[in-house]
Steps between C-alpha positions, in 0.01 A plus 500: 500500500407276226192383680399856554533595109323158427204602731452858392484420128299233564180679710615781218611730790763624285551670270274689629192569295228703573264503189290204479400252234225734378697796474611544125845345368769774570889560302761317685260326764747298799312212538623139519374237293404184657801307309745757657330422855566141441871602437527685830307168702715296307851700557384456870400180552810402382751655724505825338867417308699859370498517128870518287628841589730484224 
């Protein structure tokens, strides 16, 4: 599953995002920076551990 989250954030699959880079900023846009990308690569590559649940 991790590999699947990994892969759609990185092509920017999801979130899912129709306007494009030309189309004016918009209020609480759902796009992923390219540092929170590399979180989601990096989460994966290494083994994709849980987080505390506490």
């Amino acid at each position: 599953m991790s590999s699947l989250i990994a892969w759609a954030t990185q092509t920017r699959y999801m979130p899912p995002w129709m306007p494009s880079n030309r189309s004016p900023a918009l209020k609480y846009e759902r796009k992923l920076s390219d540092a929170e990308i590399q979180v989601l690569q990096d989460w994966d590559k290494e083994g994709a551990l849980q987080g505390d649940l506490e």
